[in-house]
C-alpha positions as CSV (number, residue, x, y, z in Angstrom):
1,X,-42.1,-60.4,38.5
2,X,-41.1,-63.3,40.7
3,X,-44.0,-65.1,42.4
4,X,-43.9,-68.7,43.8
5,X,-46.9,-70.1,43.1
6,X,-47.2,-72.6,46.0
7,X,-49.7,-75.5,43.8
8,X,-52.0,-75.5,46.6
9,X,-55.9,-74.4,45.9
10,X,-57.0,-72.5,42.9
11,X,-55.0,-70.4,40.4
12,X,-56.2,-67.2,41.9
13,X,-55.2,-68.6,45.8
14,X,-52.4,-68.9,44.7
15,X,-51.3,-65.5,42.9
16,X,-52.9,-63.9,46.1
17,X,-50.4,-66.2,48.8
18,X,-47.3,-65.3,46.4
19,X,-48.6,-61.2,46.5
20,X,-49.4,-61.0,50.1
21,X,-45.9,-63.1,50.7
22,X,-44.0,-60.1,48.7
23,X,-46.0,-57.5,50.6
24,X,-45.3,-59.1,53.8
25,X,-41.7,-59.0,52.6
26,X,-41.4,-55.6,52.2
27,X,-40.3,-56.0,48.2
28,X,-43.9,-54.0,47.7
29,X,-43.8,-51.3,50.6
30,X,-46.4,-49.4,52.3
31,X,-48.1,-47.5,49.9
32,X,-46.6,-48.7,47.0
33,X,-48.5,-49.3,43.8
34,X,-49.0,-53.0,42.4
35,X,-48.4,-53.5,38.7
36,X,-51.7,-53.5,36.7
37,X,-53.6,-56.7,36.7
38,X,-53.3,-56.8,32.9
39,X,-49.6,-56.1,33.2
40,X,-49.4,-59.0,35.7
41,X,-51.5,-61.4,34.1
42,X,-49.2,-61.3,31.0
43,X,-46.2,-61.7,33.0
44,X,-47.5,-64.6,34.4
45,X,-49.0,-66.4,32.1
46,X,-52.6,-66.2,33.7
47,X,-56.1,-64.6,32.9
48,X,-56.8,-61.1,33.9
49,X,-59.9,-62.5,35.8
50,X,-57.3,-64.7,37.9
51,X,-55.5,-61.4,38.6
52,X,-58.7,-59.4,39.9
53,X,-59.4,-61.8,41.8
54,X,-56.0,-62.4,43.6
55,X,-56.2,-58.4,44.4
56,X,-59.5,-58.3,45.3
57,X,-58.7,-60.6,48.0
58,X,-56.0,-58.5,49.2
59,X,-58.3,-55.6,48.9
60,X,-60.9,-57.4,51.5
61,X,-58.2,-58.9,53.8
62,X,-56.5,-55.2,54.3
63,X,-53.4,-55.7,52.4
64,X,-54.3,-53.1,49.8
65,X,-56.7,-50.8,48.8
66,X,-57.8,-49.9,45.0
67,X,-58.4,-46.0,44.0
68,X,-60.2,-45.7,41.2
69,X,-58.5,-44.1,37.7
70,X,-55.4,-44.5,39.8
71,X,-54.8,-48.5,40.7
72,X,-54.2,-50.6,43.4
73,X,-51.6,-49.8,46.2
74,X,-50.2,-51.5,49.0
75,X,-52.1,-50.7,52.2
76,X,-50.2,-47.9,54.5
77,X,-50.7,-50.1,57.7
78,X,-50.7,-53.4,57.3
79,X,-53.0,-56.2,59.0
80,X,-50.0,-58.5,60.4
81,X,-48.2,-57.2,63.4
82,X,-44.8,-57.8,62.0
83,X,-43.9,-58.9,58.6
84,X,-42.2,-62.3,58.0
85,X,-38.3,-61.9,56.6
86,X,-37.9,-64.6,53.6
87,X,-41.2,-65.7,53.4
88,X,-40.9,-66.7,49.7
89,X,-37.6,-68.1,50.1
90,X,-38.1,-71.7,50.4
91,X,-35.6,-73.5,53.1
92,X,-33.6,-76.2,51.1
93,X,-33.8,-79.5,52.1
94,X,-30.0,-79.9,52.4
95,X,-27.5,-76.9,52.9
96,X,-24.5,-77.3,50.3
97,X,-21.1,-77.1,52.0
98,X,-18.8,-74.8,49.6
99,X,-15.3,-74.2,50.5
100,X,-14.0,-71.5,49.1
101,X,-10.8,-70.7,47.5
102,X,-7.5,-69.5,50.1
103,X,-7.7,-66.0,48.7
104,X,-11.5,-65.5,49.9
105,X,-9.9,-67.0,53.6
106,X,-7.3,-64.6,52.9
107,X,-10.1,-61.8,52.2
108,X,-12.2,-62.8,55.2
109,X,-9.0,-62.7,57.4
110,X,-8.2,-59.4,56.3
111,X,-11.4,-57.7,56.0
112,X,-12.5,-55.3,58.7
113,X,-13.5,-57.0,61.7
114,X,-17.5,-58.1,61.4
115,X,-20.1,-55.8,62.1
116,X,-17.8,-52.7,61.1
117,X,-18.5,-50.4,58.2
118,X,-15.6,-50.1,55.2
119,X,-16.8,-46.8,55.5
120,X,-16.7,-43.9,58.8
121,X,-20.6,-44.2,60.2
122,X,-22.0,-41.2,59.9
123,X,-24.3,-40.2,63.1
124,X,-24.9,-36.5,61.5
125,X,-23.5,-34.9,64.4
126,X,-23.1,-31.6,64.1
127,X,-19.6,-30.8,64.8
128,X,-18.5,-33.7,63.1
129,X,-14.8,-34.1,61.9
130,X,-15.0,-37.0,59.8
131,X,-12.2,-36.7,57.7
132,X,-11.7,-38.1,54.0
133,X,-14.0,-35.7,52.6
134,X,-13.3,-32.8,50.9
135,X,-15.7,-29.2,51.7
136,X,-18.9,-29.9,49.4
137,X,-20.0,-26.5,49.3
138,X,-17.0,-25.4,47.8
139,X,-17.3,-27.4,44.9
140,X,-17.6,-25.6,41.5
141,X,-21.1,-27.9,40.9
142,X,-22.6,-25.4,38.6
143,X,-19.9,-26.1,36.5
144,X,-18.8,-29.6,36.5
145,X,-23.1,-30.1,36.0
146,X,-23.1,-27.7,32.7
147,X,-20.0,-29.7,31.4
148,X,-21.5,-33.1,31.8
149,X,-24.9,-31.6,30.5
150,X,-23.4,-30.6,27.1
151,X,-20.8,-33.3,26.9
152,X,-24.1,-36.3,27.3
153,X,-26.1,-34.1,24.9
154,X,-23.4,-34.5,22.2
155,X,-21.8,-38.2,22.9
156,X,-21.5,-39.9,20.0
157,X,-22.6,-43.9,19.9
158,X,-18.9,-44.8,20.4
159,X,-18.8,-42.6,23.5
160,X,-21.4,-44.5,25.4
161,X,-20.0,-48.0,24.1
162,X,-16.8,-50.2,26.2
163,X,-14.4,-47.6,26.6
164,X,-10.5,-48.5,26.7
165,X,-9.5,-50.1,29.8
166,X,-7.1,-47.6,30.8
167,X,-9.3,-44.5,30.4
168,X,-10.3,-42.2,27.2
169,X,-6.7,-41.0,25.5
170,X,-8.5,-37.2,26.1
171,X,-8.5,-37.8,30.4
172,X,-5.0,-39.5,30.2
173,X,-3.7,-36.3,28.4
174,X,-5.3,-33.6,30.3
175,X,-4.0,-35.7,33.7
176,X,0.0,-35.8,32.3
177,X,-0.4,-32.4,32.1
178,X,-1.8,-31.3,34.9
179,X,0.5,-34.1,37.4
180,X,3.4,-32.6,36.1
181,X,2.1,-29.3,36.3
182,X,0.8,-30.2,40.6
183,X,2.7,-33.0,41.4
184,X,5.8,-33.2,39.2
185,X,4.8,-36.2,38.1
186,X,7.3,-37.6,35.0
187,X,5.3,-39.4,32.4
188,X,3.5,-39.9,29.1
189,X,-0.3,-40.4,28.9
190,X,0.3,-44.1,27.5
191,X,1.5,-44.4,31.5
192,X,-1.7,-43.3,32.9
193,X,-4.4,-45.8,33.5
194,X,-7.7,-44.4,34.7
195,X,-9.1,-46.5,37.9
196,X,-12.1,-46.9,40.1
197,X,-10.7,-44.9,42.5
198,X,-7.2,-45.2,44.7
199,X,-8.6,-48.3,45.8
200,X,-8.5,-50.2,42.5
201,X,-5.5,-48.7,41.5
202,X,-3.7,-50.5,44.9
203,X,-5.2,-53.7,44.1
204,X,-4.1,-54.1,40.3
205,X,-1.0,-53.3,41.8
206,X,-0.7,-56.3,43.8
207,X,-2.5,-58.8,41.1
208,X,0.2,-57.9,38.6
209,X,3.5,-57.6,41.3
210,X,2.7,-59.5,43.9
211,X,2.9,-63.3,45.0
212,X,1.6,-64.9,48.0
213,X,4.6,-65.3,50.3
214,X,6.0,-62.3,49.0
215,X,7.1,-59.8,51.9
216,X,5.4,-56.3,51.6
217,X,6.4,-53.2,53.6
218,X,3.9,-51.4,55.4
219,X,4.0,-47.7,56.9
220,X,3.0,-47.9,60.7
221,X,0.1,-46.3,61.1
222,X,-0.7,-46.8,57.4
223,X,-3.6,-46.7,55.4
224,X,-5.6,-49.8,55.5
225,X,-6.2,-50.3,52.0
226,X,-3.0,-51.3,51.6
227,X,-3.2,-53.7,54.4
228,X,-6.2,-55.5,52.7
229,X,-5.2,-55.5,49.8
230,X,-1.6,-56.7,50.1
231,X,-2.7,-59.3,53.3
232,X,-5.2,-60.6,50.8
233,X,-3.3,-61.3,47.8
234,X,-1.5,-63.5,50.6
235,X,1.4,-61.4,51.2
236,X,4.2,-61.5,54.0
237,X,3.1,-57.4,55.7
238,X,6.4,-56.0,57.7
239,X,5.5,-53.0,59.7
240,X,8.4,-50.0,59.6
241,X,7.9,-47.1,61.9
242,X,7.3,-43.6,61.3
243,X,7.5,-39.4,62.5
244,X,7.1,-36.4,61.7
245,X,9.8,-37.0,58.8
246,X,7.5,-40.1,57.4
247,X,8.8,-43.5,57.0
248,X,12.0,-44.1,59.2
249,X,14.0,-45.9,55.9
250,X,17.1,-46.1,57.7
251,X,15.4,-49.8,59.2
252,X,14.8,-50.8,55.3
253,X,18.7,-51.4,55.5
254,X,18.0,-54.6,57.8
255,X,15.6,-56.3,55.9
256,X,15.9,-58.9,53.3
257,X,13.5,-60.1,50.2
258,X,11.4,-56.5,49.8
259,X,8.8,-57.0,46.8
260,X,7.0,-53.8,47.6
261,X,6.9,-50.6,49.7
262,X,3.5,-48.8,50.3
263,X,3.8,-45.1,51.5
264,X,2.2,-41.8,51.4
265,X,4.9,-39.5,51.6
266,X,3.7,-36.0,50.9
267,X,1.3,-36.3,54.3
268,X,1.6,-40.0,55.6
269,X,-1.8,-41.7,56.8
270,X,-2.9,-40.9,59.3
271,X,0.2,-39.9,61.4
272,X,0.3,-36.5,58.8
273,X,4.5,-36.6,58.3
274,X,5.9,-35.3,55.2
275,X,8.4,-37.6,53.9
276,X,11.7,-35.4,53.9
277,X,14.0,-35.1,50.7
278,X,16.9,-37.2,52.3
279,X,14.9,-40.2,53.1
280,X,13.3,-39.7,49.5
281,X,16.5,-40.3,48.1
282,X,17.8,-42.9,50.3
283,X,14.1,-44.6,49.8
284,X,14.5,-44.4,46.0
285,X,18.4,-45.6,46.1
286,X,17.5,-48.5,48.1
287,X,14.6,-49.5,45.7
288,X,17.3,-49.3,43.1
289,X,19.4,-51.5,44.8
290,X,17.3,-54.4,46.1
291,X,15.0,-54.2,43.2
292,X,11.9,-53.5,45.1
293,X,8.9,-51.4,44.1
294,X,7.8,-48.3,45.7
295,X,3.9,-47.5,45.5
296,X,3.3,-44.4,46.2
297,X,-0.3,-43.2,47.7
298,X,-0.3,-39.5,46.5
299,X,-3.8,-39.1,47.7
300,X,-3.9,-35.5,49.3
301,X,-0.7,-34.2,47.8
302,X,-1.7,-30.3,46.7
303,X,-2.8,-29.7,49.7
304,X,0.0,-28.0,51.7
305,X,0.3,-25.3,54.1
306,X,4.0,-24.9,55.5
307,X,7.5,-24.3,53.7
308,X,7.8,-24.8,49.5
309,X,5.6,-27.3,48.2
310,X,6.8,-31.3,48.1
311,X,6.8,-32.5,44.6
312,X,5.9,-36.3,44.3
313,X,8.2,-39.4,44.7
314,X,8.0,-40.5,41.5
315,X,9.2,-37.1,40.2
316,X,12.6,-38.5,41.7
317,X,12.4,-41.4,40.5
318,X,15.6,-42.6,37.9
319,X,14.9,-45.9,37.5
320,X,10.9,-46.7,37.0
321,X,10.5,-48.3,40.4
322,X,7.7,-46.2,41.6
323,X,4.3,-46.6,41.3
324,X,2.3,-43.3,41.4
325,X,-1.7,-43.6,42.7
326,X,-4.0,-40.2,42.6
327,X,-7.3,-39.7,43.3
328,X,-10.2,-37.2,42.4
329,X,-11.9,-38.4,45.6
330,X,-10.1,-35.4,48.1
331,X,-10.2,-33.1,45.0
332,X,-13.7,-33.2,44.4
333,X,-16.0,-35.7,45.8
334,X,-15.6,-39.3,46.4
335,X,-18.5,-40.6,44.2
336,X,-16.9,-39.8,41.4
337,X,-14.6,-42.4,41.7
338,X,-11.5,-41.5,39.5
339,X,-8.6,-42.4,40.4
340,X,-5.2,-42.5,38.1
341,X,-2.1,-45.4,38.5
342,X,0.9,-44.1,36.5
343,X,3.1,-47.2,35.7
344,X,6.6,-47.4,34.4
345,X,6.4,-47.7,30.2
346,X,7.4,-51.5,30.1
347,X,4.3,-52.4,32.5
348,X,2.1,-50.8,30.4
349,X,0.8,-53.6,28.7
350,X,0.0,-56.0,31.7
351,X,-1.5,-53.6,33.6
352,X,-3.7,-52.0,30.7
353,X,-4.5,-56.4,30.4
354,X,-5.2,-56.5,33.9
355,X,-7.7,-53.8,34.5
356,X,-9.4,-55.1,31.0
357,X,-10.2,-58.3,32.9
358,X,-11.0,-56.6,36.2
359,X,-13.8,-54.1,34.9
360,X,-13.7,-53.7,30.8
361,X,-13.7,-50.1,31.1
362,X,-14.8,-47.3,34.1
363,X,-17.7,-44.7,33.3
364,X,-16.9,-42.7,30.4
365,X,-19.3,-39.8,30.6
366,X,-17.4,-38.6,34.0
367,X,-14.2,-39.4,32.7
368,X,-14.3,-36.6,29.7
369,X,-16.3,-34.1,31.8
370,X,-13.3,-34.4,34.1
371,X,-10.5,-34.5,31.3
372,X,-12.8,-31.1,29.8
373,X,-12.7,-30.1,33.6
374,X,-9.1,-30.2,33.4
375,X,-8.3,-28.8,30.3
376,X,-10.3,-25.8,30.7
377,X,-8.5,-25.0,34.0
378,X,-11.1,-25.3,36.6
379,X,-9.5,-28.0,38.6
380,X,-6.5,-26.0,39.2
381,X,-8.6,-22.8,40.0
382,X,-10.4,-25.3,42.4
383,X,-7.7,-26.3,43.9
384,X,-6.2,-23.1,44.1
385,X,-9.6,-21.6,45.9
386,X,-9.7,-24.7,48.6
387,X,-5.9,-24.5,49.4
388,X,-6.8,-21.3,50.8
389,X,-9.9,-21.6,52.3
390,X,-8.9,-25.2,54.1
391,X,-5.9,-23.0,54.9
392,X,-7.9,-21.0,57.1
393,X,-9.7,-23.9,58.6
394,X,-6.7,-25.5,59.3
395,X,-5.3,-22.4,61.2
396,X,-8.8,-22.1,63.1
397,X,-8.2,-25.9,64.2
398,X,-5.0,-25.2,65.6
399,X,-6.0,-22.1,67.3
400,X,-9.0,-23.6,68.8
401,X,-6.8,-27.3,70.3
402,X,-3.9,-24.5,71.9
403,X,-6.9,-22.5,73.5
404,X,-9.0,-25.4,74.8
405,X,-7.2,-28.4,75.1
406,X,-3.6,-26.7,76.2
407,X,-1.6,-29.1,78.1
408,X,-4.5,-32.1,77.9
409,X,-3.9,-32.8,73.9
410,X,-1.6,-32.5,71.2
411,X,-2.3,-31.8,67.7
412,X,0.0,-32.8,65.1
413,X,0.2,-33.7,61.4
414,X,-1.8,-30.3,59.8
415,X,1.8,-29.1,57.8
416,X,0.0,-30.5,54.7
417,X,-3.7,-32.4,53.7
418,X,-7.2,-32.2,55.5
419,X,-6.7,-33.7,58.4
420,X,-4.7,-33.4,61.9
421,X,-4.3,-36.5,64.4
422,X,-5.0,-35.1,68.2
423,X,-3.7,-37.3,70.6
424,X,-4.5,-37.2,74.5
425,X,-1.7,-38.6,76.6
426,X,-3.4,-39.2,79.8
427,X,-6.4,-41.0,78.4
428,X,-5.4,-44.6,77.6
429,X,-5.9,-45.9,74.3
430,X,-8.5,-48.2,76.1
431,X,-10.7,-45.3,76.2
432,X,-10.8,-44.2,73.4
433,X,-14.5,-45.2,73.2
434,X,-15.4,-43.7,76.1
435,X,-14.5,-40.3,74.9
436,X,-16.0,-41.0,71.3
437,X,-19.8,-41.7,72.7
438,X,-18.7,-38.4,75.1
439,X,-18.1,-36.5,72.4
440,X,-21.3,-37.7,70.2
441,X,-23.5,-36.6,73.2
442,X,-21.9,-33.3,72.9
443,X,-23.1,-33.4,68.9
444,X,-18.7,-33.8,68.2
445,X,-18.0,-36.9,65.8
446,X,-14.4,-38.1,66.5
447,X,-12.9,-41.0,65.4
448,X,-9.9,-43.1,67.1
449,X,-6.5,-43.9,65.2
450,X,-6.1,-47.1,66.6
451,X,-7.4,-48.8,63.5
452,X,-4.4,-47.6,61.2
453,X,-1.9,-49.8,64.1
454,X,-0.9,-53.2,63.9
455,X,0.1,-52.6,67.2
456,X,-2.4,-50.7,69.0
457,X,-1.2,-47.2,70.7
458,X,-1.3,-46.8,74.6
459,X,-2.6,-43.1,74.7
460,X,-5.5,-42.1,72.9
461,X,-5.9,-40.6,69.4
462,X,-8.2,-39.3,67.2
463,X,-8.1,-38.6,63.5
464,X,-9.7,-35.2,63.0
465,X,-11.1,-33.8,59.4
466,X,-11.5,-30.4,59.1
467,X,-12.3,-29.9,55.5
468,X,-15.9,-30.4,55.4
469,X,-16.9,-27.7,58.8
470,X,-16.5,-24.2,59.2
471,X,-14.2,-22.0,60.8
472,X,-17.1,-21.8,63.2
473,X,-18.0,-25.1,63.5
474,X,-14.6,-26.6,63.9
475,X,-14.2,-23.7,67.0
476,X,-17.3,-24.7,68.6
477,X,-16.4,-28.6,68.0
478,X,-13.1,-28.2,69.5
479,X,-14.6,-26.3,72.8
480,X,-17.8,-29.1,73.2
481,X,-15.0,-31.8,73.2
482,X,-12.7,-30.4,75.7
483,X,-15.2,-30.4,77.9
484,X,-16.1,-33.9,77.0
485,X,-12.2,-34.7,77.9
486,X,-11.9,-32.8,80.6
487,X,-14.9,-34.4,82.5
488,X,-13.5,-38.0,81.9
489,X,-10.0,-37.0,83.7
């Protein structure tokens, strides 16, 4: 326990200024017990006589209250009106000036803008089509809890040591299997190193390949973490359009110097294109040509609903250009934060360097309760079981938009993934705000596209989830917000 003892008055004053200061605080809260007064005498180095006394005093002045057999515990409401922020923070006499280094400029220039979440806010609305989540209640807790029960009972000592950088051998196994089972994915475990999420994956991409000054492309929309990531590390971003075919790589042809290509081609993000077969192959005939790395962001890939399903880029892949990310975040829950980056063989050994220096090793337990998950077969059965029922939600969305907002808004993007983009052409992209605190009084979370532009859209557009509601929600949601649009034309 930390308590500035302030040198002025007795011992006792003292320990009672530095206990009330910590109340006042909030570090102790309302109602909160103190440590023992033997406990804290010990810890700092005074009598337990100096101690009763100190929380006597707070005892009289209404700071706390003592309960016999039980302790002393911060009083519930306290005598102050307010309590002081940084009370026992001392103001230095003289401020240091640090500068800091160009890649934290570079951080702070490409960070989101200040005051905004890294995260969607969550309001708990009630219709709310946040989207990046998968449906919680359809995941098979029961049994992911009784693996990681019976795999923690029996860890041995070397289990719950540093595990290897790139993930336990048993995870990379079970995850060749099952990528080229899903995703077509062509590689050997030795290729598979286990992340902290997508997220990580993206970034040890661009420590290890990328230079400042070197010139990455960008899909546009495209997802932001490759934006910060790759604007960070000081790179050149050049933004290439796409539709409902996903990135246009015919304008590739006109540009010079490439290091990198960042795309999600089995439903692009947030736009929802699938990436057609002919620009896959020119894509991957180009990297060949100029050299240039393709990362591919595969990060709701099993999930599609039209036509036979896309098998990954890298599957296509000749000549180990492309970079395959995955994540466990949209097949079961984003907490668990695994993620997979499959590298071609002769960047093993950087990268498996790299992500030793970056984090020595990600969570073990979760990693072999997920590699048992897989082995057993109950991801696939998972994934199986929500295909299908985010099927139906999926078809209830579309239903819903053509029944309500027919003629006012346009749904597009839902052949594949969890989420659709709904765009309203007579609202301006201006207002996009306007219909968002609509919608929220309505109990409808919506949430603009504009953030995944570099140049900002002149209609309005909205990135709906549908994964986490109901069939019944998502119907209701969609009638509360055309009524929120229609009362703003």
């Amino acid at each position: 326990m930390s308590i500035h003892l302030d040198g002025r008055g007795s011992l006792y004053e003292q320990v009672y200024r530095g206990l009330r200061g910590l109340i006042l605080d909030g570090v102790f809260g309302p109602g909160s017990k103190l440590p023992t007064s033997r406990a804290m005498g010990k810890e700092l180095g005074v009598s337990r006589n100096t101690m009763l006394n100190a929380y006597q005093q707070l005892v009289d002045e209404g700071y706390a209250q003592g309960i016999v057999g039980s302790g002393t515990f911060v009083a519930r409401s306290l005598p102050d009106e307010a309590r002081r922020p940084g009370a026992q923070i001392p103001s230095p006499k003289r401020r240091l000036k640090l500068s800091t280094s160009s890649y934290a400029q570079r951080l702070l220039k490409h960070a989101p803008r200040a005051g905004a979440s890294w995260r969607l806010p969550r309001h708990h609305l009630p219709y709310d089509f946040r989207y990046g989540e998968p449906a919680y209640n359809d995941l098979p807790l029961e049994t992911w809890s009784r693996l990681l029960g019976r795999i923690a009972r029996n860890a041995r000592a070397g289990e719950l040591a540093y595990g290897e950088p790139a993930g336990p051998i048993e995870l990379r196994q079970a995850l060749a299997g099952y990528l080229r089972r899903a995703r077509g994915v062509v590689c050997e475990p030795e290729q598979i190193l286990i992340t902290q999420g997508s997220q990580q994956a993206i970034d040890l991409i661009a420590r290890v390949l990328v230079d400042a000054g070197d010139r990455v492309v960008l899909e546009e929309p495209h997802y932001t973490g490759f934006s910060f990531v790759m604007g960070s590390s000081g790179a050149e971003l050049i933004s290439v359009p796409t539709d409902s075919n996903g990135l246009q790589v015919d304008n590739l042809d006109a540009l010079d110097g490439i290091r990198a290509v960042c795309v999600t081609p089995s439903h692009q993000f947030p736009s929802g294109g699938v990436l057609s077969l002919e620009r896959r192959l020119s894509l991957l005939s180009w990297a060949e040509r100029e050299n240039t790395i393709v990362i591919e962001d595969d990060y709701d890939g099993e999930y599609r609903y039209e036509g036979r399903p896309v098998p990954s880029l890298q599957s296509l892949d000749q000549s180990g250009h492309v970079l395959y990310v995955g994540t466990a975040s949209k097949l079961l829950f984003p907490s668990l934060r695994i993620g997979w980056l499959v590298v071609p063989q002769d960047l093993v050994r950087v990268f498996t360097i790299a992500k030793a220096f970056t984090d020595t090793g990600s969570s073990g337990l979760e990693q072999r309760v997920l590699a048992e998950f897989i082995k057993q077969g109950h991801l696939e059965r998972h994934v199986r079981r929500t295909r299908v029922r985010n099927a139906a939600r999926r078809k209830a969305l579309e239903a819903a938009v053509s029944r309500e907002l027919e003629g006012i808004a346009e749904l597009q993007g839902t052949q594949a993934g969890l989420h659709g983009v709904l765009w309203v052409p007579e609202l301006p992209g201006s207002r996009e705000q306007d219909l968002r605190r609509a919608a929220a009084e309505r109990g409808v979370g919506i949430y603009p596209v504009h953030p995944y532009y570099r140049r900002r859209p002149r209609k309005a557009g909205f990135v709906l989830g549908y994964a986490a509601l109901t069939e019944r929600e998502i119907d209701e949601g969609i009638r509360r917000l055309a009524v929120a649009i229609k009362r703003l034309h």
